[in-house]
Every structure is written in structure tokens, then in C-alpha cells.
N, C-alpha and C positions, 0 to 999 in steps of 0.2 A: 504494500500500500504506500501511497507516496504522502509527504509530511500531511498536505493540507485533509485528506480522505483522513487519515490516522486521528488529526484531532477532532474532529466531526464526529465520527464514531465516537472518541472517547468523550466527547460532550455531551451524548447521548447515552452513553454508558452511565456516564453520572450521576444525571437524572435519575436514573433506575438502580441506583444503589448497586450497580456494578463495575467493574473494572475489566483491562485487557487481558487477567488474569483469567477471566472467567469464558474465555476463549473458548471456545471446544475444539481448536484447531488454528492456529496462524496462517492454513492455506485456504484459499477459496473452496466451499462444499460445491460438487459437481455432481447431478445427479442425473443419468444417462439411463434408466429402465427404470426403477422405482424404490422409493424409502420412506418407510412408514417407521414416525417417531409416536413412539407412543410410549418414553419410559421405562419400557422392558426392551428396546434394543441392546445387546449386550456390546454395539461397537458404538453406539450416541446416549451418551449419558446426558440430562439436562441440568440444569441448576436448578435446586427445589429453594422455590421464596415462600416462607409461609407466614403469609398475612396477619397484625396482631389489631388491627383496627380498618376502619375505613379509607382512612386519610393514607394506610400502606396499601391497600389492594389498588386504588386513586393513582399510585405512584408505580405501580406493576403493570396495570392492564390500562389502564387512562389514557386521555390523551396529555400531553402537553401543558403546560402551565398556560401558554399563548394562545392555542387553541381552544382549552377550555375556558379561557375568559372568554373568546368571540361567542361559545356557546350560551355562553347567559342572555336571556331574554327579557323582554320587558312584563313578559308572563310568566314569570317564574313564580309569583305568586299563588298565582290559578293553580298553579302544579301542586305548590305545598300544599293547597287547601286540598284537592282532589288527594292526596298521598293522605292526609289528617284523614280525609275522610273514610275513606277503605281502612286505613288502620284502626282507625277506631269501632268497626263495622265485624273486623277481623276477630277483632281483643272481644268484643261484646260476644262474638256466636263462639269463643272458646271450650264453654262447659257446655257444646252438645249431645243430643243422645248419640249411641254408637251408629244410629246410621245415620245421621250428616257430618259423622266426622273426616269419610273423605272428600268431601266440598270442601267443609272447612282448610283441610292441609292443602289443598289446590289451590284456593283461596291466599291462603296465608304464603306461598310459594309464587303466588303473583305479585301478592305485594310486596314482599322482600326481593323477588328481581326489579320489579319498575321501582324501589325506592332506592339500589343498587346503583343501577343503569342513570337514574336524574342525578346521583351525583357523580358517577364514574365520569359522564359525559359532559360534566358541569355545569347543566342546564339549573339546578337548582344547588346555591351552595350548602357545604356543607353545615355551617353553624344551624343552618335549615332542620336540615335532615336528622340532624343529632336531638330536635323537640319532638319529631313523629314518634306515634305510637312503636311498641313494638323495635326501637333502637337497638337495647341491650340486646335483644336475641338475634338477634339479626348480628351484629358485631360476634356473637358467637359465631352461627353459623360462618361467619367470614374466617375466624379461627381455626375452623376444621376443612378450609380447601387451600390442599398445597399446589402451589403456581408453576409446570415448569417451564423456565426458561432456556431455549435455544440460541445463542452467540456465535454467529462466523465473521470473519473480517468482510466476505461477500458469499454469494448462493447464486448460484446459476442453475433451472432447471430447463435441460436440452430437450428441443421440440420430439414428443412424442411419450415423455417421462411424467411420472405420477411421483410429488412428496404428498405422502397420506398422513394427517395430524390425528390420534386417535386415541379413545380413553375419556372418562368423562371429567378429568380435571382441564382445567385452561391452560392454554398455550400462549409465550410470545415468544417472539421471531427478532433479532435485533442484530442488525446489521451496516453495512456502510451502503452497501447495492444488494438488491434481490434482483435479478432480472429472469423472466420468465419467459422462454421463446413459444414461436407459434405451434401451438398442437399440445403444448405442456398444461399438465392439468393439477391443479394445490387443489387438497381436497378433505373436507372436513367429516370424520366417523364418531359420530356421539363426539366430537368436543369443539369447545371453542378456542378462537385463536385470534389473538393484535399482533399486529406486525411493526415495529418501529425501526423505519429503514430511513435511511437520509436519501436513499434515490430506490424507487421503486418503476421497475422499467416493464410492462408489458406487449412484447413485441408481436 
């Protein structure tokens, strides 16, 4: 990598509480038929981050500190009221009979993603999000998913190649370039995935 690419990466490294160390490799990953990271590859090991609050999963899987200001709206309000509202709709139907308890958990698993996702994506800040119903647990559940991260200096997947992300934990991708040629296919099995690449090339 040459000087100016090197700092780039590592200023985005930074961000995410990572270093050059956390490399899984100092040469570019080339994937030419197929590679499915799922954590139990025994030749791609990820970096496991395990989240101890909001404001860390924010800093994992998030976007951007610049980006997520742009995402604040002038309705952001409207949201918190809508998140109050469900949460507290949630918290109320909790001591139901045993058959509406699986609405309820479906219920309660929607609102813990959409109150996740309005701050992850910083549509509603966080000092927000920390008065909705239902915070503490929800910051559990954030404590029992471990995040792995993937690090190459670049990734190149050649036209015709499958990288398969898979396993129901999250995935991020961080890199200087990802470039994906034409016919190549990134493809998501039970998981999710952020990518934070300083150049992302789809050819």
C-alpha cells in the first residue's frame, strides 16, 4: 500500500477501535471461486468485538460520526414519540397468558431492532434512546452479540467468485478498497454485514 492509502485505512481503523495489527493479512485477499467467512473457517479467523453498551455496537457497525450527523432529521422527534410509544405498549402486554406470548416476543424483537437501527443510523440521538422504555434490556441483549470483524489492507472478488458472509452474528468488512468485478457475487446466509471501505469499486 502506498503512504497516502496506509493512512486512510488507518484512520478508519481508528475509529473502530482497531489497528494495523488486526490485519488478517498485509497482502491483498483475492478471491477467485468462493469463500464463505462464517467464523469457523479454520484458515480466516475474524476479530471478535463484543459490545458492552450502545454507544460500542454505534462505533462497530455504525456509520461514521459525519454521516450520522447528516442523518439527523428535523423529525426525529416523531420517531422518539413512535419508539415511546411501542415500548411502552410492549412493557404493558409483558405478563401475558401463555398464548400471546409469542406476539408479545415478536413484538418486543421489533422494537428492540427499530430502536437499535434509529440510533445505529443516527436518525435519533442517543441521549434519546437511553429514556425509551425497555433501554436496560435491550443494552443486555447488545451484550450477548459478539461482532466479527474482517480486516484486509484490500479485497478483490474476480468476476465469477462468490464471498459468502454467514452465521447469524454481524459482520464488518474494513478495508482500504473492496472492488468487486463483473459476474462476482457478496452474499448474505442468515447474517448481516457493514462494510467500511475508503473506496468501494463495483465494476
Amino acid at each position: 500500500m502506498e503512504n497516502q492509502e496506509h493512512e486512510q485505512l488507518l484512520a478508519r481503523l481508528k475509529y473502530r477501535r482497531l489497528t494495523l495489527d488486526d490485519l488478517a493479512s498485509d497482502k491483498t485477499l483475492i478471491i477467485e471461486k468462493e469463500l464463505v467467512l462464517d467464523g469457523e473457517n479454520k484458515d480466516f479467523k475474524p476479530k471478535i468485538f463484543k459490545p458492552e453498551s450502545l454507544e460500542d455496537l454505534m462505533m462497530a457497525i455504525g456509520p461514521r460520526p459525519e454521516a450520522r450527523e447528516k442523518a439527523k432529521g428535523c423529525c426525529f422527534q416523531m420517531q422518539v414519540e413512535q419508539l415511546r410509544r411501542m415500548g411502552q405498549e410492549v412493557r404493558k402486554n409483558s405478563k401475558q397468558s401463555n398464548q400471546a406470548e409469542r406476539r408479545r416476543e415478536k413484538n418486543e424483537a421489533i422494537y428492540s431492532h427499530l430502536l437499535m437501527r434509529a440510533a445505529i443510523n443516527g436518525a435519533v440521538p442517543v441521549e434519546e434512546i437511553q429514556k425509551l422504555p425497555m433501554y436496560a434490556e435491550i443494552v443486555e441483549q447488545i451484550r450477548m452479540l459478539p461482532i466479527l470483524r474482517w480486516v484486509w489492507p484490500n479485497i478483490v472478488v474476480r468476476a465469477g467468485a462468490t464471498l459468502t458472509f454467514a452465521g447469524s452474528a454481524p459482520h464488518t468488512v474494513h478495508a482500504y478498497k473492496l472492488t468487486v468485478e463483473p459476474g462476482a457475487s457478496i452474499v448474505l446466509n442468515r447474517a448481516s454485514l457493514t462494510f467500511d471501505c475508503v473506496i468501494l469499486e463495483v465494476q
